[in-house]
N, C-alpha and C positions, 0 to 999 in steps of 0.2 A: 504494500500500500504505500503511496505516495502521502506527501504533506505539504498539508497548505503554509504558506509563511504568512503570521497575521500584522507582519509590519507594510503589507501592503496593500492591507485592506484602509487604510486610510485615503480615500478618494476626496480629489478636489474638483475646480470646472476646469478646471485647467487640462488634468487627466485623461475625464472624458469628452476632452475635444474632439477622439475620433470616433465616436459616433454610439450610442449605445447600444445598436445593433450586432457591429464586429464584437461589442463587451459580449454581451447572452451568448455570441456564438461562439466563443473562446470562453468562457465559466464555464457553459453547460455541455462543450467540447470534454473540460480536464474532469469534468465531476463523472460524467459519462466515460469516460477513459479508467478512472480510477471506479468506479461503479464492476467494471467489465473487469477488472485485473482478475479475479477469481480463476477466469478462463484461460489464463498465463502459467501462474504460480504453477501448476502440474505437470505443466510439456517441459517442466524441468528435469524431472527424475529420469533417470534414478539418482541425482544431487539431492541430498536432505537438506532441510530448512538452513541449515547454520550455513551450507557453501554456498547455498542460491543467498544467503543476504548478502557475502561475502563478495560473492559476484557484483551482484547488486553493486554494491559498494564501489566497487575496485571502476568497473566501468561506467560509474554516474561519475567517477572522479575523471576520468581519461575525455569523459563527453563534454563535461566543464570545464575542465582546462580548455578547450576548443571553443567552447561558447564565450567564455570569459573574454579570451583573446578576440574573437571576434567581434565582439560586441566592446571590448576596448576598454574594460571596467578595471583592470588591476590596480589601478590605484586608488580605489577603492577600499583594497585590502592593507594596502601601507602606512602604519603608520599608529593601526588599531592600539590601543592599551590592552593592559594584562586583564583587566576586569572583564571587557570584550572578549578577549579567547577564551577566559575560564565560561563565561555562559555559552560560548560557540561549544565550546568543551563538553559542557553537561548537555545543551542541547544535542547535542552527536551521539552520547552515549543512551538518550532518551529515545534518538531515532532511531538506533540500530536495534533497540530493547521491542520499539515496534512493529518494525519491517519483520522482526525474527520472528514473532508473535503471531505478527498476520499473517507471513506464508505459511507455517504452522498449520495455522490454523485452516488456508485454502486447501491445500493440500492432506487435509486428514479431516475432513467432513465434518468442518468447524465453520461453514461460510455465513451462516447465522451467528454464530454467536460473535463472526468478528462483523459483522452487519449491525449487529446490537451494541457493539463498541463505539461505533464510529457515531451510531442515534446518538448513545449516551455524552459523548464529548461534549457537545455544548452545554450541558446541563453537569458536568464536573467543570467547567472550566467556570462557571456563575460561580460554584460552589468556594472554586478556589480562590475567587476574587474574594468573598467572603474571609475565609480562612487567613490567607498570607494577605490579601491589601486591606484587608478591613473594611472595604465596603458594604454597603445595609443595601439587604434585598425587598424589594416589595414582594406583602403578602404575596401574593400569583405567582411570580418566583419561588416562592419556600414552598408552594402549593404544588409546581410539578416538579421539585426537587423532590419531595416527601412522593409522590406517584412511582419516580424513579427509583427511590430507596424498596418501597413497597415492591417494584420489578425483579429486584433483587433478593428478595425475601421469598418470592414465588417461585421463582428458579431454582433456590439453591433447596427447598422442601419438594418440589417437583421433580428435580432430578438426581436431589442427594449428594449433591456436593456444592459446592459456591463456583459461580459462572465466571472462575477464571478470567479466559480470554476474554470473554466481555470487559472485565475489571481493567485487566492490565492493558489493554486496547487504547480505552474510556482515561485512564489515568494516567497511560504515558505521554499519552499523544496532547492531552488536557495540559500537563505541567510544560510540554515540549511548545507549546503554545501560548505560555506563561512565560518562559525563558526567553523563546524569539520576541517576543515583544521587547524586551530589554536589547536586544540586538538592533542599532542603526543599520541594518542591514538588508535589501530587498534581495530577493529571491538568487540572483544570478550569483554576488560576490558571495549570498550567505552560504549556497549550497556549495559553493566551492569550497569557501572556508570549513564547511563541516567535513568535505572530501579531502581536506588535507591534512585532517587530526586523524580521520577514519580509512581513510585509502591504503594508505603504507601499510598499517595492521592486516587488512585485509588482504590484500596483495603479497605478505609476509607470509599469515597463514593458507594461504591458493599454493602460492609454491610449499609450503611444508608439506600440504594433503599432498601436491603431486607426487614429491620425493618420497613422500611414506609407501602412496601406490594405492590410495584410497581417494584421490581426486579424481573427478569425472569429467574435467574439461578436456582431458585425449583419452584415446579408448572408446567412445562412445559415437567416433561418427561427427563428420563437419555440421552436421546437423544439427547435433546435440549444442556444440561449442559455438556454433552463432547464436543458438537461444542465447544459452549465459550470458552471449554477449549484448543479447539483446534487451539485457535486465536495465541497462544504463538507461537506453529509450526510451522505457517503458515508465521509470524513474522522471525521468529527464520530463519530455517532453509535456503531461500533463502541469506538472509546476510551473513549464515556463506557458502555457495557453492561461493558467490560473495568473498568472501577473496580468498577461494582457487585458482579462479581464475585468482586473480589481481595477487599473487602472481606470477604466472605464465607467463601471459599476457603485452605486451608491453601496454603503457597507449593508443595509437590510434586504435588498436584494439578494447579494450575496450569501447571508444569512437564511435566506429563504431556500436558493436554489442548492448548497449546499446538503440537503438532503437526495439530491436525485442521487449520491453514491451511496450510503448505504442502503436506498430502494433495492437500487439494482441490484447489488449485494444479496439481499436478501430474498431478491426475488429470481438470483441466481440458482441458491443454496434449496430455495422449496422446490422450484420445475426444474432443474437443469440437476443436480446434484441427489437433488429427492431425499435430502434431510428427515428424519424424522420429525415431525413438529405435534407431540402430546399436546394435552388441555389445557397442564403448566406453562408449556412452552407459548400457546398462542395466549393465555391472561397475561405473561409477560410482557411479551412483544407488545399486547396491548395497554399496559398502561405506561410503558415507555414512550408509544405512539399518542398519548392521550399528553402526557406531561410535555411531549414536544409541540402538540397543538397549544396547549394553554401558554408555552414559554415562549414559541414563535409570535401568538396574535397578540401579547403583553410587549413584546419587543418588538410589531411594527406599529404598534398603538403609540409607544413611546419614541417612537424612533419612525417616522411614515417616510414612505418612500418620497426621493423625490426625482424627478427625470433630469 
């Protein structure tokens, strides 16, 4: 799963000088992209989750190094403080805790429950505001936070254990979204920045699997070895359609259409993957979906769109 940067949801008029048209069709392009990854994660194996992030990794860094230079941004990256890398820092170790999570989870007939992570985000990341900034929520807020808790209570008695990947989905990607906020950094130099604490490690470990004789980038067919490589793009390209959009996009719009990825998600995981979905399973679903209606139309109430 890819990741939104929330330092570029700050839209001006200036932004969307080029039209709000191209915005919708670049937002609803990256959410749709990341909606459909589900369909990727598996034409990876026989790579387990750890090497597909790793890939992941290694080739978002070689695809931005190319963008970056393209696009002319390196000085961007000069000149940063130590305060700056330590949250590029944590933000990196936040993302890769995700990425690992999520393909996990596509690949082992978890597409729901990382569908139900992604609902949940905006409704941990309120929370968090609460928690670490200290800000006060209105009633209706606390109202589908408490829906959300409730989601969780139903799950983990329904299925008898606590919904994991939903959690760690929901809470890494929430605080990884907390972090980037503190980062002066849009999309291009940040993802680089995070490819360049994260890439070498990665790339360290690719060659150790190979030399051990348990990595699967040879052996396995040129076929095999352009997917992996085709992790970066897949990575890549929906974050950079996600900028062009915010640029464009009022932040509640965005707000809004960010749901169509885990629709899709989950509407991957029920028709296409054929998930089991018990009675627990759908009361859940459903008051996540209930907590998101009431937090969406309290946040365009407060927040109205504007063209």
């Amino acid at each position: 799963m890819a990741t939104a940067d929330p330092t570029v949801t700050a839209v001006g008029a200036e932004g969307r000088a080029g039209g709000t048209g191209r915005g919708y069709t670049a937002a609803v392009g990256a959410y749709a992209l990341w909606g459909l990854s589900p369909a990727f994660w598996p034409l990876l194996a026989p790579a387990d989750a750890v090497e597909s992030v790793a890939h992941r990794v290694a080739w978002t860094l070689v695809g931005m190094l190319l963008v970056i230079t393209v696009a002319r941004r390196w000085s961007d990256l000069r000149g940063l403080p130590w305060r700056t890398w330590a949250l590029i820092t944590a933000g990196s170790a936040l993302i890769a805790v995700n990425w690992g999570t999520y393909i996990w989870a596509t690949t082992n007939a978890h597409v729901v429950d990382a569908a139900l992570g992604y609902y949940a985000t905006p409704l941990v990341s309120v929370l968090l505001a609460v928690v670490v900034l200290r800000e006060r929520l209105r009633p209706v807020q606390w109202a589908a936070i408490g829906l959300a808790a409730a989601a969780v209570v139903v799950l983990t008695v329904g299925t008898g254990r606590l919904p994991w990947i939903t959690l760690v989905l929901a809470v890494s990607f929430g605080v990884y979204g907390l972090v980037k906020n503190r980062v002066p950094l849009d999309p291009i130099p940040g993802l680089t920045a995070e490819g360049f604490l994260l890439g070498p490690l990665a790339i360290v470990f690719l060659i150790g699997l190979q030399v051990a004789g348990t990595g699967t980038f040879t052996g396995h067919g040129v076929g095999h070895a352009l997917l992996l490589m085709a992790a970066g793009p897949v990575t890549m390209v929906p974050l950079l359609l996600f900028a062009a959009g915010a640029r464009r996009l009022p932040l509640a719009t965005l707000g809004v259409l960010q749901y169509i990825n885990p629709t899709l998600q989950f509407l991957w995981g029920v028709i296409v993957a054929g998930e089991a979905m018990p009675v627990s399973r759908w009361i859940g679903v459903s008051l996540i979906w209930a907590a998101l209606v009431i937090f969406t139309a309290d946040a365009l109430r407060a927040r109205p769109l504007r063209a």
